[in-house]
C-alpha positions as CSV (number, residue, x, y, z in Angstrom):
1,X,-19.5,-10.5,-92.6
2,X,-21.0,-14.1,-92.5
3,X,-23.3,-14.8,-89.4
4,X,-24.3,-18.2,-88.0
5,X,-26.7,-18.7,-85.4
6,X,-26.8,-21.2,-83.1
7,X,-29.2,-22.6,-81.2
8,X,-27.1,-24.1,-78.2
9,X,-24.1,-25.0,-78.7
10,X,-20.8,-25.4,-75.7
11,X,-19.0,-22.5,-76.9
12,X,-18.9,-20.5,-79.5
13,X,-15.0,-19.7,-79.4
14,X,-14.9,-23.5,-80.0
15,X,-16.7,-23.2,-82.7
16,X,-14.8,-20.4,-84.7
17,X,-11.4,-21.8,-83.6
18,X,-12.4,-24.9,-85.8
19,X,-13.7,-23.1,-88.2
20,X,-11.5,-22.8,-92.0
21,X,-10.3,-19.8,-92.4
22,X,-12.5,-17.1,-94.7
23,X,-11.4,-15.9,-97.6
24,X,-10.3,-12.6,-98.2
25,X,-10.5,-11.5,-94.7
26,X,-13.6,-11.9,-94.1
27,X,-15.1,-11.8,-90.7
28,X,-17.1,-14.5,-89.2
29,X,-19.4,-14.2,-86.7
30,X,-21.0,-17.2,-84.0
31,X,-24.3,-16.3,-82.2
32,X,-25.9,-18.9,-79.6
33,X,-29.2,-18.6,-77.8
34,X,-27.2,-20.5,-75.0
35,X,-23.9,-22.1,-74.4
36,X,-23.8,-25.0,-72.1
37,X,-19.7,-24.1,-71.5
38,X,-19.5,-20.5,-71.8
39,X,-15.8,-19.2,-70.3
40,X,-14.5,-16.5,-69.3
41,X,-11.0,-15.3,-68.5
42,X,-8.9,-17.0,-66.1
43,X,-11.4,-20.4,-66.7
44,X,-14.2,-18.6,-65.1
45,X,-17.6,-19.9,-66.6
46,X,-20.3,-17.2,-68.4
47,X,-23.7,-17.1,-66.7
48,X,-26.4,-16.6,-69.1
49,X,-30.2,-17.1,-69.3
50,X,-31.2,-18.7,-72.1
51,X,-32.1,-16.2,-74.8
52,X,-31.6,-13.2,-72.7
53,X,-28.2,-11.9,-73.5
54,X,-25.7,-11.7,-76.3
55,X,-23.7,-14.6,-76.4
56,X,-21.2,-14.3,-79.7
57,X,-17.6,-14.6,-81.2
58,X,-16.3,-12.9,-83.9
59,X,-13.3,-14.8,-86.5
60,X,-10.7,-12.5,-87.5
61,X,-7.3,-12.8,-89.7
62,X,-5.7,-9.3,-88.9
63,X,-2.5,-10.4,-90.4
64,X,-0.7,-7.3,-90.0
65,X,-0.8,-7.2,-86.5
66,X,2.6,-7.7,-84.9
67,X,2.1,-10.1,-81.6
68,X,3.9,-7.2,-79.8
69,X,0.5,-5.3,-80.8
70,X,-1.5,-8.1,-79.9
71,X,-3.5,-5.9,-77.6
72,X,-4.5,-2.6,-79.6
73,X,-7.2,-5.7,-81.0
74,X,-8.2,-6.3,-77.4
75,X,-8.8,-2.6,-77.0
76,X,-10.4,-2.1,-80.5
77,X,-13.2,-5.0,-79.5
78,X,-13.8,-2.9,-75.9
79,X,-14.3,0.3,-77.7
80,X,-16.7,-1.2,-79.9
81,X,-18.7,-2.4,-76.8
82,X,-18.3,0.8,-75.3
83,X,-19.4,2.6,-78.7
84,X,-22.7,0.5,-78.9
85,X,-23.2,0.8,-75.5
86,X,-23.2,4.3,-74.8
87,X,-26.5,4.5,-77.5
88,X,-28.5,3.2,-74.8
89,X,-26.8,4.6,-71.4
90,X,-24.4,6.8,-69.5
91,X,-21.4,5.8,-67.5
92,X,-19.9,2.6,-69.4
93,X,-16.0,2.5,-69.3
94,X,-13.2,-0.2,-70.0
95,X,-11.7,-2.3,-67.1
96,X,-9.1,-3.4,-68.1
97,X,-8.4,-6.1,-69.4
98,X,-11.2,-7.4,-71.0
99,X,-14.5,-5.9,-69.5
100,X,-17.0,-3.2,-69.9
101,X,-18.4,-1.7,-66.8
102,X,-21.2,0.5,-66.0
103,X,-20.2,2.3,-63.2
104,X,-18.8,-0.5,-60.4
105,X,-21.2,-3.4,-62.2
106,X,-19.7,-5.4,-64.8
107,X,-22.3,-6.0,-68.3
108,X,-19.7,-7.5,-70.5
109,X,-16.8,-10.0,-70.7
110,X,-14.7,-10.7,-73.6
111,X,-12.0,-13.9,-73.9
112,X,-10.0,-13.9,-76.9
113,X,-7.9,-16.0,-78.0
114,X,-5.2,-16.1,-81.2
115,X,-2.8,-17.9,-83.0
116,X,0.3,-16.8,-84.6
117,X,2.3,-17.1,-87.8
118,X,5.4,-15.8,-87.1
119,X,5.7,-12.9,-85.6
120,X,2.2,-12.1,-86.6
121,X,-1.5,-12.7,-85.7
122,X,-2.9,-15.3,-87.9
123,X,-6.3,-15.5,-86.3
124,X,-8.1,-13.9,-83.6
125,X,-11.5,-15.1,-82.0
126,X,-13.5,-13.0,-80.1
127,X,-16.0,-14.5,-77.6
128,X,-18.0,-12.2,-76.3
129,X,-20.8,-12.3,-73.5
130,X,-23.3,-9.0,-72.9
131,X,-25.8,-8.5,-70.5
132,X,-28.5,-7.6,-72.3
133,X,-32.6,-8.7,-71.1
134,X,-31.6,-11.0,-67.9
135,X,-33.1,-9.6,-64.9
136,X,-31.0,-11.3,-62.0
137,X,-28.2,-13.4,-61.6
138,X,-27.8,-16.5,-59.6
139,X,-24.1,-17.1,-59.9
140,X,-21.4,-16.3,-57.2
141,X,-19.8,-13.7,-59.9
142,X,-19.6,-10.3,-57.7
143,X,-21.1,-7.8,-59.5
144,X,-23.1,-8.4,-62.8
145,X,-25.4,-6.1,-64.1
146,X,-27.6,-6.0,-67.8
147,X,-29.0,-3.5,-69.9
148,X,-32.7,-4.2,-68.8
149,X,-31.5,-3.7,-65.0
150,X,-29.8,0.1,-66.2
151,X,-32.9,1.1,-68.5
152,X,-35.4,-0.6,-67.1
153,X,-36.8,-2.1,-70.7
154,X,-36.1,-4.7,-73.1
155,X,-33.7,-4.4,-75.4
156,X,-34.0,-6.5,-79.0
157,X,-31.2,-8.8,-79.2
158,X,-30.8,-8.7,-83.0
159,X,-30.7,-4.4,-82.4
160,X,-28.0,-4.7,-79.9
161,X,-26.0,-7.0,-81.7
162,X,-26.2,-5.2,-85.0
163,X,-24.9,-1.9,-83.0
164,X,-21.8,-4.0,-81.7
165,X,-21.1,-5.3,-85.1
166,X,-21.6,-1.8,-86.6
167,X,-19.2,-0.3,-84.1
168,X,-17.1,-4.0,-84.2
169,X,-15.9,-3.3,-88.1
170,X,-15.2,0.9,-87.6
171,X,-12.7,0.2,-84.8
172,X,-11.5,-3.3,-86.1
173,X,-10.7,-1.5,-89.4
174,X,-8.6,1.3,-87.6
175,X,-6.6,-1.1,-85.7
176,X,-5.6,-3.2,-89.3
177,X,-5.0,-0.3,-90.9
178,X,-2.3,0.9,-88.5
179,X,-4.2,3.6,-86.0
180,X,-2.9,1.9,-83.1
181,X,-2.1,5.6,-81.0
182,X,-5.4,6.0,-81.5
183,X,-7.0,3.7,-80.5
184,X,-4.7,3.5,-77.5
185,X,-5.6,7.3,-76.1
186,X,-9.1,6.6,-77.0
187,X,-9.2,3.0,-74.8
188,X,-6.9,4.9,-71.8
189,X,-9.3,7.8,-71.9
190,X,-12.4,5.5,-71.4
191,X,-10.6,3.1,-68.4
192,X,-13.0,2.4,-65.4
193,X,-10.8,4.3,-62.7
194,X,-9.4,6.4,-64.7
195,X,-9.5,9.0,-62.9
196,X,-7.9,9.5,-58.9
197,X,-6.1,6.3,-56.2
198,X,-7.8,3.4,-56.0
199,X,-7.2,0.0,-54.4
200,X,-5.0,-2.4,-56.0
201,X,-3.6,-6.0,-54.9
202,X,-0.7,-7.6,-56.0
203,X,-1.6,-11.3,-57.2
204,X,1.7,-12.6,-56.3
205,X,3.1,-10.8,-53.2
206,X,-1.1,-10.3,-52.0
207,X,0.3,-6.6,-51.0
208,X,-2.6,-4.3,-51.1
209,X,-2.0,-0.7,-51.8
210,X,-3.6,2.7,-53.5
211,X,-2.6,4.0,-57.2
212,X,-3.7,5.7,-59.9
213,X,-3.7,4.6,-63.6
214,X,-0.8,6.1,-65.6
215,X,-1.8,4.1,-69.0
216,X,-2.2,0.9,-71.0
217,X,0.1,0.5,-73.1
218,X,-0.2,-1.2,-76.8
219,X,0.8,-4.4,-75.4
220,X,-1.5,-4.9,-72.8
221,X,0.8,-4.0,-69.9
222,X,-1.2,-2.1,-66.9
223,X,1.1,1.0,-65.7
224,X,0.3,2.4,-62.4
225,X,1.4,5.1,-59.9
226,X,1.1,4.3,-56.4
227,X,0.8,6.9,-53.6
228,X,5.1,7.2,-53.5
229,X,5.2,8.2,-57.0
230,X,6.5,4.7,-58.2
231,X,5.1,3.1,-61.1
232,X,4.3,-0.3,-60.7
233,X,3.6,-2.3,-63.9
234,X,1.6,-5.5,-64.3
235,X,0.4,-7.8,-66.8
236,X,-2.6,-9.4,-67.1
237,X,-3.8,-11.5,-63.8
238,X,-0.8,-10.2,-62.1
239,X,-2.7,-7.6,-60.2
240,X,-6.4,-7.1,-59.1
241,X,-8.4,-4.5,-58.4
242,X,-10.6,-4.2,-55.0
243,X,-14.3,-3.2,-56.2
């Protein structure tokens, strides 16, 4: 695994995606003290202290990844957070799609973004942004929280990022190497809501209503059961949840 660190840069998702491809698989990872364009999903923008918090992609060629499976990498890069996460505190969980809670407060946000050869990924970029040292947040985001809020300390950026990269190439490995069930009971198991009805709305109708989650499947679809007993499925940015 080949590290560059940046000192500023606008994103470091732009900087992978022009990035050559490694050789022989190898992984390639981008770590700025600051982006000046940070994104999230949906075009939302990454609010980040300068050198307070983790802000890092990770250049992938999975290869054998069929696009249907696209997601089982999503989920592999959450459990990973999750995994180096959970060294420090209780009570972090997956929200789908792409964040990691700690209880209602969100502390990380992942955008990824591929391109296919085929019927196949060719490339996957991970840009990831974790709360790790910043104390407060200025931005009109809802809910963020860091690790120094949870713990109360500092946490050594260079630690924290060695655990995610640690825990980054276990679960990456599983996913390329074909453990996609897995991985799926072991990203549904750790799903912020998991557990009882909760308050959905549907992005395109705006119809509010309770449900509980039934699973994520290996393609990224959201399955729920609403208080009739229907299942409802949705796709990302099709439905919301009300925290």
């Amino acid at each position: 695994m080949k590290i560059q660190k940046l000192t500023e840069t606008a994103s470091t998702n732009d900087v992978l995606l022009a990035h050559p491809a490694p050789p022989n698989g190898e992984m390639i990872v981008a770590v700025a003290e600051y982006q000046t364009a940070g994104r999230g999903q949906a075009g939302n923008s990454w609010e980040s202290e300068r050198g307070k918090n983790l802000l890092f992609s990770i250049l992938t060629c999975p290869q054998d990844i069929a696009v249907a499976d696209q997601y089982v990498l999503s989920m592999a890069g959450a459990l990973a957070l999750k995994a180096a996460l959970d060294r420090y505190t209780d009570h972090i969980t997956l929200k789908w799609p792409n964040d990691i809670y700690w209880r209602d407060r969100k502390i990380s946000g992942t955008l990824i973004e591929t391109t296919v050869k085929g019927k196949r990924i060719d490339r996957c970029v991970y840009g990831i942004g974790l709360n790790v040292n910043q104390r407060e947040f200025r931005s009109n985001a809802p809910n963020p929280v860091s690790l120094y809020n949870i713990i109360g300390r500092e946490t050594p950026l260079e630690e924290m990022l060695d655990a995610v990269l640690r825990s980054f190439e276990l679960y990456y490995r599983r996913a390329v190497e074909g453990d996609r069930d897995g991985i799926c009971a072991e990203y549904n198991a750790a799903l912020f809501r998991r557990e009882g009805m909760h308050a959905y709305e549907d992005c395109a109708t705006h119809e509010r209503f309770e449900a509980r989650i039934s699973r994520v499947a290996p393609n990224g679809r959201l399955h729920l059961i609403d208080a009739d007993g229907h299942e409802r499925t949705y796709w990302m940015k099709e439905v919301r949840f009300i925290v």
